[in-house]
C-alpha positions as CSV (number, residue, x, y, z in Angstrom):
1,X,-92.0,123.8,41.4
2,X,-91.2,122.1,38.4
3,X,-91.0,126.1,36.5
4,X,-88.2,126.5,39.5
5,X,-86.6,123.5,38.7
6,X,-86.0,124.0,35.1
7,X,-84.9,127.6,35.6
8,X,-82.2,125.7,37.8
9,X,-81.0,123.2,35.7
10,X,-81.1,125.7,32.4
11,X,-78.9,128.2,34.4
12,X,-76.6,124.9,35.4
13,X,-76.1,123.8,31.8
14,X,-75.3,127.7,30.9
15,X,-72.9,128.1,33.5
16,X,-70.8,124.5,32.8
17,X,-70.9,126.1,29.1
18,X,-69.5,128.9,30.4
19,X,-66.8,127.3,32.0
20,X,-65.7,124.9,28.9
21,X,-65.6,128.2,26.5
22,X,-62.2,129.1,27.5
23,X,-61.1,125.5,27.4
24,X,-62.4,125.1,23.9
25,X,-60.7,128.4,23.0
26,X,-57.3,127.6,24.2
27,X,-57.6,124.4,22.5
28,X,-57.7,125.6,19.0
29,X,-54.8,128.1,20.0
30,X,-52.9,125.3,21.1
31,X,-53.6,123.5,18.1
32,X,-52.2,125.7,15.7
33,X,-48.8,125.9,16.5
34,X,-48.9,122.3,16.6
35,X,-50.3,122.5,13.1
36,X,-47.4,124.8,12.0
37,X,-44.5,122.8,13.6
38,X,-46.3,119.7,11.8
39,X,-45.7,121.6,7.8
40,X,-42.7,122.9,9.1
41,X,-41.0,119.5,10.2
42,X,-42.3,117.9,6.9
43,X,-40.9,120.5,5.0
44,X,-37.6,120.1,6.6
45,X,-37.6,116.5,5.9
46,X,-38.7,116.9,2.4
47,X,-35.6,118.6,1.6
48,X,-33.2,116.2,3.0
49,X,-34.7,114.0,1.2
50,X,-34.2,116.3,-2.1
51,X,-30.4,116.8,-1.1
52,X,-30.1,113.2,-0.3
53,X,-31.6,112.0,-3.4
54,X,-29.2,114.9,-5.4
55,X,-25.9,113.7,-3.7
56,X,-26.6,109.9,-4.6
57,X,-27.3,111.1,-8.3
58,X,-24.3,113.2,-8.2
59,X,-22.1,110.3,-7.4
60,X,-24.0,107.8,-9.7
61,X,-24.4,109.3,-12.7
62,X,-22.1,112.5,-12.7
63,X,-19.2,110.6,-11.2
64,X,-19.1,106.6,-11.2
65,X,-20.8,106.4,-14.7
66,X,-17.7,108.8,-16.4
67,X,-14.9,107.4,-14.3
68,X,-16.1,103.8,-15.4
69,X,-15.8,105.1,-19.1
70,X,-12.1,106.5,-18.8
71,X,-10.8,103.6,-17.2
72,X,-12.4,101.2,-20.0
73,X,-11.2,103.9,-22.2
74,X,-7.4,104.1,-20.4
75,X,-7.1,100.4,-21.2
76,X,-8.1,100.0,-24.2
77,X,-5.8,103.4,-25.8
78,X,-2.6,101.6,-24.3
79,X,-0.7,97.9,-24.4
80,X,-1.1,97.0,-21.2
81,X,-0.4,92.7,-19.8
82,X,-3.8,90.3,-19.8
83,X,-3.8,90.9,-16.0
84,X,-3.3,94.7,-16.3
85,X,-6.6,94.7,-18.5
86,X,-8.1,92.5,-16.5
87,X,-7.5,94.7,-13.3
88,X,-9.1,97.9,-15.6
89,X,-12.1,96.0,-16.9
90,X,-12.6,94.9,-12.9
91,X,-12.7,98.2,-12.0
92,X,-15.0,99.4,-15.3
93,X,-17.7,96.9,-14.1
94,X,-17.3,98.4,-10.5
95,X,-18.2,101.2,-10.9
96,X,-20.7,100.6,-13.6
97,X,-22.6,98.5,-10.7
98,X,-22.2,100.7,-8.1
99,X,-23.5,103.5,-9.8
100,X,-26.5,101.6,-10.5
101,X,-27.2,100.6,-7.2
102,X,-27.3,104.8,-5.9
103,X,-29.3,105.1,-8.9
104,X,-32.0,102.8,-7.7
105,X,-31.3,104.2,-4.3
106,X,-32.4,107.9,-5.3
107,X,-34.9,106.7,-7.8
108,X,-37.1,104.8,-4.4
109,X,-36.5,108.1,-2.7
110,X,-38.0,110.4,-5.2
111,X,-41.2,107.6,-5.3
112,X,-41.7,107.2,-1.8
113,X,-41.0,111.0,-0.8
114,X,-41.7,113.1,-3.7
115,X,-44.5,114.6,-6.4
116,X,-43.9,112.4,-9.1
117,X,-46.0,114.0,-11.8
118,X,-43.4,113.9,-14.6
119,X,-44.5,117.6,-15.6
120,X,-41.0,119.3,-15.9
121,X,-37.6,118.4,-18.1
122,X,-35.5,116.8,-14.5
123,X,-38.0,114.3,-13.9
124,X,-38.9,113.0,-17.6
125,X,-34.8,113.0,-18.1
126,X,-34.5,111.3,-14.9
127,X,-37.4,108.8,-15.7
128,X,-35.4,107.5,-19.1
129,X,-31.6,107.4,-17.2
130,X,-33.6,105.1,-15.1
131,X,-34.5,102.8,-17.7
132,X,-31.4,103.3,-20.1
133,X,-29.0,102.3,-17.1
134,X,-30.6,99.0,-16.1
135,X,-30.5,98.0,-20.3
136,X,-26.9,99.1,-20.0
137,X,-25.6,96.7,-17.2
138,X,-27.7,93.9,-18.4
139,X,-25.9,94.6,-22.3
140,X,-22.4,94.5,-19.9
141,X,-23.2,90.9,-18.5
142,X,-24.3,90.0,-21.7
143,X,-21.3,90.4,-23.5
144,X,-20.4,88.3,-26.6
145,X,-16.9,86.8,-27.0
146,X,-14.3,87.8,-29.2
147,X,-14.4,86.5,-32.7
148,X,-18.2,86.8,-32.8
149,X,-20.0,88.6,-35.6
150,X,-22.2,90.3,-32.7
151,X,-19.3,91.4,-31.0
152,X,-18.9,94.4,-33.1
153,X,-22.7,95.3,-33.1
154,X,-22.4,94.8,-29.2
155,X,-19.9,97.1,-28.8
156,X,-21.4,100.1,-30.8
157,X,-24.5,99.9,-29.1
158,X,-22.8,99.5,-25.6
159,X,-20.8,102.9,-26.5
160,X,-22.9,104.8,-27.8
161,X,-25.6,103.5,-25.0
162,X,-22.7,104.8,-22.2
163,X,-21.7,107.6,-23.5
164,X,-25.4,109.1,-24.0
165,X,-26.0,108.2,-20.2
166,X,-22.9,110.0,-19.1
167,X,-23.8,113.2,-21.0
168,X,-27.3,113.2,-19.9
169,X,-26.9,112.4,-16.4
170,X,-24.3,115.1,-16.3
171,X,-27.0,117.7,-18.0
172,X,-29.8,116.7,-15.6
173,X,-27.6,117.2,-13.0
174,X,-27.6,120.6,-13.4
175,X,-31.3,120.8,-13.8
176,X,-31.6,119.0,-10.5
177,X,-30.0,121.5,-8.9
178,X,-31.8,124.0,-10.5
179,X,-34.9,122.5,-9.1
180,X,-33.4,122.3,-5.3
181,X,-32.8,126.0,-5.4
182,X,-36.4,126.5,-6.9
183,X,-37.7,124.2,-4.1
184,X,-36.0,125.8,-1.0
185,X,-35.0,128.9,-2.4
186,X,-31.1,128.2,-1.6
187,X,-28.3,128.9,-3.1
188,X,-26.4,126.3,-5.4
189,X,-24.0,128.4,-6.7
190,X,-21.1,126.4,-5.0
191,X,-22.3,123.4,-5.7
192,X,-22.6,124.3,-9.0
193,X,-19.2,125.0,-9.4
194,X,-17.3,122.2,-7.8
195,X,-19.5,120.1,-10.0
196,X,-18.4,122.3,-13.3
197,X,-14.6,121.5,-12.3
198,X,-15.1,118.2,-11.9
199,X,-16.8,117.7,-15.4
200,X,-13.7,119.9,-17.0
201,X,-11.5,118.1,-15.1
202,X,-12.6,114.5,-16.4
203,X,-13.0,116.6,-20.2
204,X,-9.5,117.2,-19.9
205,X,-8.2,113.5,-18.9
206,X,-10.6,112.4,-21.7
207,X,-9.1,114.4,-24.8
208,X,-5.1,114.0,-22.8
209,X,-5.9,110.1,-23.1
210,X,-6.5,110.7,-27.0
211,X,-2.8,112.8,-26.9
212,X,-0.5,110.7,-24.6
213,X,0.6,107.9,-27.0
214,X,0.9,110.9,-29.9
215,X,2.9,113.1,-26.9
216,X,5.4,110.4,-26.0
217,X,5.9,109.6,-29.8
218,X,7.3,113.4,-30.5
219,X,10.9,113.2,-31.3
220,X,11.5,109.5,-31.9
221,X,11.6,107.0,-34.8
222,X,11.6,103.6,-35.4
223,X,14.5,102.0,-33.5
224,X,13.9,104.4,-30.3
225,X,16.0,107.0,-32.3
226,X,16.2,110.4,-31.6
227,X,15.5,112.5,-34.9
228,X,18.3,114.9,-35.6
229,X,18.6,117.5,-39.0
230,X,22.2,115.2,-39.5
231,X,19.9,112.3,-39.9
232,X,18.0,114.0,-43.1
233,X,21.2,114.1,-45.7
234,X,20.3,115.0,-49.4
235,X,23.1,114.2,-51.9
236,X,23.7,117.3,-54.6
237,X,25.6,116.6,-57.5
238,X,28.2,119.2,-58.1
239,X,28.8,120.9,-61.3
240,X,32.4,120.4,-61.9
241,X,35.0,118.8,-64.6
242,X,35.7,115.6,-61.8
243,X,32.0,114.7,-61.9
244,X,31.6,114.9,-65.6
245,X,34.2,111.9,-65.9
246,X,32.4,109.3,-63.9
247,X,30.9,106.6,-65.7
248,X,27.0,106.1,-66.7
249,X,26.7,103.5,-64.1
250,X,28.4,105.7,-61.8
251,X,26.0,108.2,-62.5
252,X,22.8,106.7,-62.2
253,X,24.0,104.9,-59.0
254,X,24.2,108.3,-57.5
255,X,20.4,109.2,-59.0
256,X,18.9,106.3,-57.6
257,X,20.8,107.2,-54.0
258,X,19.9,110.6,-54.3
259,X,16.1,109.5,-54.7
260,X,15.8,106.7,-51.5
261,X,17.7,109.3,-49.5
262,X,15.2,111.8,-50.6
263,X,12.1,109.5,-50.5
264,X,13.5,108.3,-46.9
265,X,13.9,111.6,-45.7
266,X,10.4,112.5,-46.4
267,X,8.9,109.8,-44.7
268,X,10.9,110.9,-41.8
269,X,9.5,114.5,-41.9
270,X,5.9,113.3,-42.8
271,X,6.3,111.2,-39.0
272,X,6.6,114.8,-37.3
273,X,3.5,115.6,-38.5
């Protein structure tokens, strides 16, 4: 009795093991597409992330940082009124500080979202524009006033400290992009470009702010003038008997005139050049 009873629980257990096989099987099928639309969805989110954390370095360091240069650079190449300059150095510091704060922006994204093993040249470049921006707007608010003996040392350091920013923001720019089309294997040859014209573009107004004041000097003297080849005269003496009658005073009236008009009209050439 108890040898049928065993039989019929063992063949109970065997069928209810039975039954859960297929269940268990359809499970794990159902679990890996799951599994797949899991990486997929994190690698989609991983690169908006990337181009979000490009586009805010984009702006920040390839655009803001620049523009804030030429317009510091725009008012201090021309005369302008103490509330002109003021108006320029407001809009320096602007952009300065806003190109800080989308710098911190993408630098939390690439910690929170990102491999941050500092093994290749965009992320070590990266890592130092991090650092030399926040020296450089803390150097801006600590600016000395005119007349100091620090002044001077101030302002080299806050040039050359800008100016090495710009140029290596704008090369790891590149690089970044470089990596995003490594990453998802997309092309960047567009963005690449319009990026290119924009940093000729901002070359060009750079080396045309150098030129302007030399441009709108061509062609006029002192006095607002135009020059003309009237105004460069050069007195001759002539060779005949009426000349050799003229007195010594005369004579070396006309040498001495001869000389200033010469010496004057030199002066006038050498401002053409």
């Amino acid at each position: 009795m108890h040898r049928h009873a065993m039989i019929f629980y063992c063949c109970i257990c065997a069928s209810f093991a039975l039954h859960l096989l297929p269940c268990v099987k359809c499970s794990s099928i159902e679990l890996k597409p799951a599994s797949d639309n899991s990486i997929k969805h994190h690698d989609s989110q991983k690169t908006f992330y990337i181009a979000v954390h490009g586009i805010l370095l984009w702006v920040s360091m390839g655009f803001l940082m620049p523009v804030g240069i030429l317009v510091i650079r725009m008012a201090s190449a021309q005369e302008f009124h103490r509330t002109t300059l003021r108006v320029f150095f407001c809009l320096h510091a602007i952009a300065q500080v806003l190109s800080v704060l989308l710098a911190t922006a993408g630098a939390v994204i690439s910690i929170r979202s990102f491999e941050n093993s500092f093994n290749n040249c965009h992320q070590r470049l990266g890592l130092g524009l991090y650092g030399a921006i926040y020296v450089q707007i803390l150097t801006g608010f600590r600016r000395p006033r005119r007349g100091r003996k620090s002044r001077s040392v101030w302002y080299l350091f806050h040039w050359i400290m800008g100016t090495a920013i710009s140029f290596v923001g704008v090369f790891n720019t590149y690089t970044g992009l470089k990596a995003y089309h490594s990453k998802t294997s997309k092309s960047t040859s567009l963005w690449t470009a319009l990026f290119t014209a924009q940093v000729l573009v901002m070359a060009f107004f750079y080396l045309f702010q150098d030129k302007w004041d030399y441009m709108k000097k061509q062609g006029v003297i002192l006095g607002n003038e135009p020059i003309t080849t009237s105004s460069v005269q050069i007195i001759t003496q002539g060779g005949n008997d009426k000349d050799s009658s003229t007195t010594e005073p005369c004579r070396k009236s006309n040498s001495l005139g001869t000389y200033f008009s010469r010496s004057n009209a030199l002066n006038k050439l050498f401002q053409l050049t």
